[in-house]
C-alpha positions in Angstrom: -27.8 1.5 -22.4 -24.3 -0.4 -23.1 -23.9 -1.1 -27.1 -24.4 -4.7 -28.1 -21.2 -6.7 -27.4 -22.0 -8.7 -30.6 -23.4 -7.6 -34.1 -23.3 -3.9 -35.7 -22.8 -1.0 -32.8 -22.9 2.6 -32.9 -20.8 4.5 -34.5 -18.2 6.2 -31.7 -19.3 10.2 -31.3 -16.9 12.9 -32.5 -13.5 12.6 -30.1 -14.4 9.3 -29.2 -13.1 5.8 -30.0 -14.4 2.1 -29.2 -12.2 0.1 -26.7 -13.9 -3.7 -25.7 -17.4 -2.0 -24.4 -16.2 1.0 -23.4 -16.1 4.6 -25.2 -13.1 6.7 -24.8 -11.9 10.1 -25.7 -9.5 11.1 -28.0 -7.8 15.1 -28.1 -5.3 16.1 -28.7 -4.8 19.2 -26.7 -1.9 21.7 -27.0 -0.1 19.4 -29.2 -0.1 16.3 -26.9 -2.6 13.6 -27.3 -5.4 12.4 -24.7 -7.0 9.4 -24.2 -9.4 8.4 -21.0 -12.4 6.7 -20.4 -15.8 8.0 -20.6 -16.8 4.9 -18.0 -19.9 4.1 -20.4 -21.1 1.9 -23.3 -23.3 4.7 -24.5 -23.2 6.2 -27.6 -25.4 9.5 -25.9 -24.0 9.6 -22.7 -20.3 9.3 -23.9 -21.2 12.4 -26.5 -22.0 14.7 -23.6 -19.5 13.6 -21.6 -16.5 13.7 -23.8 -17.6 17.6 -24.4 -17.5 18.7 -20.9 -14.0 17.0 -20.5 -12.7 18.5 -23.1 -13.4 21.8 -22.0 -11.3 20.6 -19.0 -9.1 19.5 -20.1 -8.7 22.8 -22.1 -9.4 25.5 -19.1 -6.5 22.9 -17.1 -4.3 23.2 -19.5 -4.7 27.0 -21.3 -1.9 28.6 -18.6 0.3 26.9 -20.7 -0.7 28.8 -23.5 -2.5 31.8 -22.2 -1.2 32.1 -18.5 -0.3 30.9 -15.0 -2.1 27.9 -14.3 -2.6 27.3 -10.1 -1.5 24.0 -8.6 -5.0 23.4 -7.4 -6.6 23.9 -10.5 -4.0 21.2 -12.0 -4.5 18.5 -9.1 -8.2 18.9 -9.8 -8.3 17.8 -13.2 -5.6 15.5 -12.5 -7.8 13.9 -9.7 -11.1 13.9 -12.2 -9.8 13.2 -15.5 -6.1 11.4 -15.4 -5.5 9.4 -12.3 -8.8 7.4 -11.4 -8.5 6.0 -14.8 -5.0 5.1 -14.6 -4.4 3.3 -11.8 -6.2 1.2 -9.4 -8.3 2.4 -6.3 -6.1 1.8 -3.0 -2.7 3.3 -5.7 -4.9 6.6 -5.9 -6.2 6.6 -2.3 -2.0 6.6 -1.3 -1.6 9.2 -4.2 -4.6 11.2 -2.4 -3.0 10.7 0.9 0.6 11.9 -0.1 -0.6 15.1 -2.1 -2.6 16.0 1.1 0.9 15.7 3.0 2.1 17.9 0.3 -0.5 20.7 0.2 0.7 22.8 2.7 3.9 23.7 0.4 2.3 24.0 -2.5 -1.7 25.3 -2.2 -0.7 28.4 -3.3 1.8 28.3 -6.0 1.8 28.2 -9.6 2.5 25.3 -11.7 5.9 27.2 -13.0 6.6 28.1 -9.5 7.1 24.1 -8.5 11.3 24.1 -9.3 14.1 21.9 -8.0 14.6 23.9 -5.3 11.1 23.5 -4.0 11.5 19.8 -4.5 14.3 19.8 -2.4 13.2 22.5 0.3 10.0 19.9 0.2 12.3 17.0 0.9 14.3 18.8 3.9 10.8 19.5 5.5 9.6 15.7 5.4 12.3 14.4 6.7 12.4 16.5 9.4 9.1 15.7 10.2 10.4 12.1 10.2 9.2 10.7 7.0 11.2 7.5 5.8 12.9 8.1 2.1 10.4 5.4 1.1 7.4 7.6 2.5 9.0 11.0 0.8 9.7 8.9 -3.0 5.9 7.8 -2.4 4.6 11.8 -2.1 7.2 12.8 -4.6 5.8 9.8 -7.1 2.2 11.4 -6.8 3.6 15.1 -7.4 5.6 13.8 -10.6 2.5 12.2 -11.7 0.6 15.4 -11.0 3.0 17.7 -12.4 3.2 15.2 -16.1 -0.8 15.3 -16.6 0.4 18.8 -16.8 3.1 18.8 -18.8 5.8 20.4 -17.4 9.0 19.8 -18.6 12.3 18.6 -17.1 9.5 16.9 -13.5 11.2 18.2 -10.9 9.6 15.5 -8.9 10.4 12.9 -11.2 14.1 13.8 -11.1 14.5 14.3 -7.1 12.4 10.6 -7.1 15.6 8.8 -9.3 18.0 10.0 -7.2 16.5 9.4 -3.5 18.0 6.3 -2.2 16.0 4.4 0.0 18.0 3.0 2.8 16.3 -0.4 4.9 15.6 0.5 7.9 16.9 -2.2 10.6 14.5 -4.6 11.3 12.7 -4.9 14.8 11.8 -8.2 16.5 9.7 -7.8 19.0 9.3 -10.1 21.7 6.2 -12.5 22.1 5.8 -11.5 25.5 5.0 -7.6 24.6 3.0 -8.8 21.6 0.8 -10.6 24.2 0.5 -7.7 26.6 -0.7 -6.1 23.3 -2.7 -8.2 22.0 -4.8 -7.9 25.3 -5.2 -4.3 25.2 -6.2 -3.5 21.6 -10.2 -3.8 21.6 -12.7 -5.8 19.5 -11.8 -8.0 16.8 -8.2 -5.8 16.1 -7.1 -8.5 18.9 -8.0 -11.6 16.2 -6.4 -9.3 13.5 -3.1 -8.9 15.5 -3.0 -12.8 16.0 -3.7 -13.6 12.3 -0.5 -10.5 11.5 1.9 -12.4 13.6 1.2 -15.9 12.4 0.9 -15.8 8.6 3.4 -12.7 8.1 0.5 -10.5 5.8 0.7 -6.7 5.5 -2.0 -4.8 7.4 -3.6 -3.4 4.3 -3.8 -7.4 3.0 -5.6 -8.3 6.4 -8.3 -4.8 6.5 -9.2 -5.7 3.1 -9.4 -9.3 3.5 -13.0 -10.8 2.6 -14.6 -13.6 3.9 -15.6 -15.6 1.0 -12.0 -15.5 0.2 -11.1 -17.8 2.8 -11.2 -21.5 1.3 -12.5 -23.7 4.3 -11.5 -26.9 2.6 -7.9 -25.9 1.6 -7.5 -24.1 4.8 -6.3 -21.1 2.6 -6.8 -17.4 2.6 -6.2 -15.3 -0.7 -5.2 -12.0 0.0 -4.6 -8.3 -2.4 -0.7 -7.7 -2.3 1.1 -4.7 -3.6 0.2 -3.9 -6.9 -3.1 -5.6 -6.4 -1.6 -8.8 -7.3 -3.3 -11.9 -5.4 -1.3 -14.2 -3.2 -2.7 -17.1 -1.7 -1.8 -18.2 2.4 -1.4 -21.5 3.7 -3.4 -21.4 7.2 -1.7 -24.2 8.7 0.7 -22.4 10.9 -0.4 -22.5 14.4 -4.2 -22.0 15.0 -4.7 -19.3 12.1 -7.3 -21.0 10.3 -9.2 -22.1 13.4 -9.0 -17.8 14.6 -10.4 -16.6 11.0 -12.9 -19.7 11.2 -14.4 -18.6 14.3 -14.1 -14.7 13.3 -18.3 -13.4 13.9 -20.0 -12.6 10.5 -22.6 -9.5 9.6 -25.0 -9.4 7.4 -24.2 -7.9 4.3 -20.7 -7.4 5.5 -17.6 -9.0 2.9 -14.9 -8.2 5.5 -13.2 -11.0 7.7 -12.2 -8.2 10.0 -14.9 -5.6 11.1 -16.2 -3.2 13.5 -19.1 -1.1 14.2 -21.7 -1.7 11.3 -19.6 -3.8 9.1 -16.9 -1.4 8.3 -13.2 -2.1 7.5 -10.8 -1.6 10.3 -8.7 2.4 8.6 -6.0 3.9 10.0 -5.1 0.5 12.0 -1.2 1.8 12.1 -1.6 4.9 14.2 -4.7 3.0 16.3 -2.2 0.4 16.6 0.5 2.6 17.7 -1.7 4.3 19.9 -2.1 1.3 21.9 1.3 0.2 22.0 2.3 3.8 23.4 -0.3 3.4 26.0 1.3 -0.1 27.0 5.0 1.6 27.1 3.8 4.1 29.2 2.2 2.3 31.9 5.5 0.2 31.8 7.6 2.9 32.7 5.1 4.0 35.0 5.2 0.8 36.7 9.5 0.6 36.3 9.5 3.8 37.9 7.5 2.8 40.8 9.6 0.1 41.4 13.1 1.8 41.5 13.7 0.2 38.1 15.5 2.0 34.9 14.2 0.9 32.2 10.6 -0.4 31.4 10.0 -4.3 30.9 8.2 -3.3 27.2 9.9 -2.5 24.3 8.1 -0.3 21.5 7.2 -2.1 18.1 4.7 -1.2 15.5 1.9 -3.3 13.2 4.4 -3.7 10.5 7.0 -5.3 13.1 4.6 -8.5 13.7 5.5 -9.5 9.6 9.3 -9.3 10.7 8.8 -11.5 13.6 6.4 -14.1 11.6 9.0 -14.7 9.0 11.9 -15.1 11.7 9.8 -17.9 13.6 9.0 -19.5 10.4 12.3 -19.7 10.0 13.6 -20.7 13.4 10.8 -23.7 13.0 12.7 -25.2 9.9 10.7 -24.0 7.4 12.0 -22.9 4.0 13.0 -20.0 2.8 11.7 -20.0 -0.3 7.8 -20.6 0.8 8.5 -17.8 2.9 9.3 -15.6 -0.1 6.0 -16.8 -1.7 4.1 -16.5 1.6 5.3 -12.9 2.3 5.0 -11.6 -1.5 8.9 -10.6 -1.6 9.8 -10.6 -5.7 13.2 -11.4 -4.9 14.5 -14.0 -2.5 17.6 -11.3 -1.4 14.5 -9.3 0.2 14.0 -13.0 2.2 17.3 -13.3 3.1 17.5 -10.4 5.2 16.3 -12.2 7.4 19.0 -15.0 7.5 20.7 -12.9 10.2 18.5 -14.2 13.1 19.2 -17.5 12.6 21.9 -19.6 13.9 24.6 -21.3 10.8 22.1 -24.6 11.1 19.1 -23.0 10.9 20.3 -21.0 8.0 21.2 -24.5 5.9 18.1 -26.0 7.1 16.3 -22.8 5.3 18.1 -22.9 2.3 18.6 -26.5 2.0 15.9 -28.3 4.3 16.2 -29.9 7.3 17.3 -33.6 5.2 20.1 -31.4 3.0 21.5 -29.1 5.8 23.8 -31.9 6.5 24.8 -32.7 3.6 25.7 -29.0 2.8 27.8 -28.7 5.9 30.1 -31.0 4.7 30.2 -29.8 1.4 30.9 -26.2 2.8 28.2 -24.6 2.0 
C-alpha cells in the first residue's frame, strides 16, 4: 500500500529516503554515493527491495576492489538498477539498441580491458560497416554511460564522444513522382502513414507512437512526442492531412493512430520502408534495362527523406520559415535554414520576410 500523501507517514527503512511518494535508496558504495528508486510507496516492500539492490550493487561493483569485473556483469546492473530510472523509456530502448550493436567487441572483456584504443578500433569497425558519426556518438553515448555506473576513470567513451564531429549529411529530395510509386507499394495503413510523413514533415518515431486521442478534431491539430520526449503540436491544415488521419480505421482497445495486425505499433518502419523502396529500384532498372535505357526512372530515398521534402514544399508554397522551425521541432532556426538552398532569392525573402515584406526587403537589400 502507497503511504498517505497527507498526514504522518512511515518512517523511510534503513538506506532509504522519502522523495514525493516515492521511496529511494541511499549507499554509498566504494566511496561514491547511490541514489535510485525503489518504484514503491511502501514502507515493507521498499525494505526488501533496497536489500537485494544493495547486494548488487555491491557484487557489480567488488572487481573494483576485489577483482576483474566482466562487461556483462556491469551492463546488467547498469540495465536493472541505473538506466531505467534515469532516463525515459524510448532514450533506454536506443541505449538497448546501440549496446547490442556494441556487444560483439566487447561480450568478452573486462571492464579494465575497455581502453582508448578499443574505443577507437570500435569506431573504425562502425564506420566501416557504414554507421553515420551521429549513429557511432549515439552507441558511444550508451557505452560512456555504461562504463560511469561503473566508475571507471578517465571514460574512454566519453572522451572519443567529445571529439567525434558529426558532419550533415547532404540532404535528399526526392521527387513526388517516386514517392507516389511508393506510396502504392508499401502495404496496409504504412501507405496513410507515408502520406501523413510527407505532408506535416514529423519524424517516423513521432508518427508510430502517435495516439488517437491526441488528435484534436476541432482544432484540426495533432500533438506529437519529439526528441527528448518534448511535445510539439501540428497544424493539420496542409493539404488533406487532417481529413487522412480522420478517416484512419480504429481498434478496440488500440491508442495508436497507425496500426497493424492486432492493434500493434508499426517497429522497425525504416528498414520495412527501405525494403520497399529497394524493391521499387529494382524493378526500375529491371524495366530500364529492358528497354535499352541506362539509368532507372526511380531514384532511391529513405523514410527520413519525406521530412526534407515537406519542409522544402512548405517553403516553396510561401510559408514561413519560422512556423516551419516550430512545426519540425528544430531548436535553432540555422538547422531551418539549411533548407534555404532550394529555394529561389524570392522565395527565400518571402520565407524570411513573408510574402507582403519580400518586397520591401528587396529594395532594402536584404
Amino acid at each position: 500500500m502507497r503511504e498517505p500523501r497527507n498526514g504522518r507517514r512511515r518512517k523511510a527503512p534503513k538506506n532509504c529516503e522519502w522523495r514525493g511518494d516515492t521511496l529511494h535508496g541511499r549507499k554509498r558504495i566504494n566511496g561514491k554515493l547511490r541514489r535510485w528508486s525503489l518504484r514503491t510507496g511502501d514502507v515493507e516492500i521498499a525494505r526488501t527491495r533496497v536489500a537485494e539492490d544493495i547486494e548488487r550493487l555491491v557484487k557489480a561493483t567488488a572487481g573494483y576492489t576485489q577483482g576483474r569485473v566482466k562487461y556483462v556483469d556491469l551492463v546488467a546492473s547498469w540495465g536493472e538498477l541505473h538506466i531505467v530510472h534515469e532516463v525515459g523509456p524510448r532514450t533506454a530502448r536506443r541505449y538497448a539498441v546501440s549496446l547490442r550493436q556494441l556487444e560483439p567487441f566487447l561480450i568478452e572483456l573486462y571492464v579494465d580491458d575497455i581502453d582508448n584504443d578499443k574505443v577507437k578500433e570500435i569506431v573504425a569497425a562502425r564506420r566501416a560497416a557504414g554507421a553515420s558519426t551521429a549513429t557511432i556518438k549515439r552507441d558511444l553515448t550508451a557505452l560512456a554511460s555504461v562504463l560511469d555506473f561503473g566508475e571507471v576513470d578517465d571514460n574512454p567513451a566519453l572522451t572519443r564522444t567529445k571529439k567525434l564531429k558529426e558532419r550533415r549529411d547532404p540532404i535528399v529530395l526526392p521527387e513526388h513522382a517516386h514517392i507516389e510509386r511508393v506510396i502504392k507499394r508499401v502495404p496496409g495503413r504504412m501507405a496513410p502513414l507515408t502520406e501523413v510523413a510527407l505532408l506535416t514533415g514529423c519524424r517516423q518515431g513521432e508518427l508510430v507512437t502517435a495516439e488517437r486521442a491526441r488528435l484534436d478534431h476541432t482544432h484540426r491539430q495533432l500533438t506529437v512526442i519529439g526528441k527528448g520526449n518534448k511535445l510539439r503540436v501540428i497544424d493539420l491544415d496542409y493539404g488533406n492531412t487532417y481529413e487522412i488521419l480522420r478517416d484512419m480505421p480504429t481498434r478496440l482497445g488500440c491508442k495508436w493512430l497507425f496500426w497493424h495486425g492486432n492493434g500493434e505499433p508499426y517497429r522497425n518502419l525504416s528498414s520495412r520502408f527501405a525494403a520497399l523502396v529497394g524493391s521499387e529500384f529494382r524493378a526500375a532498372q529491371r524495366s530500364a534495362k529492358a528497354a535499352g535505357h541506362d539509368e532507372p526512372d526511380f531514384r532511391k530515398f529513405t523514410f527520413h527523406h519525406l521530412r526534407h521534402r515537406h519542409a522544402v514544399d512548405w517553403l516553396k508554397s510561401g510559408r514561413s520559415i519560422y512556423d516551419l522551425q516550430q512545426r519540425l521541432g528544430h531548436a535553432s532556426i540555422k538547422t531551418t535554414e539549411l533548407y534555404l538552398k532550394f529555394l529561389t532569392p524570392e522565395e527565400q525573402r518571402a520565407a524570411k520576410f513573408g510574402p507582403g515584406q519580400a518586397a520591401g526587403a528587396e529594395q532594402r537589400g536584404a
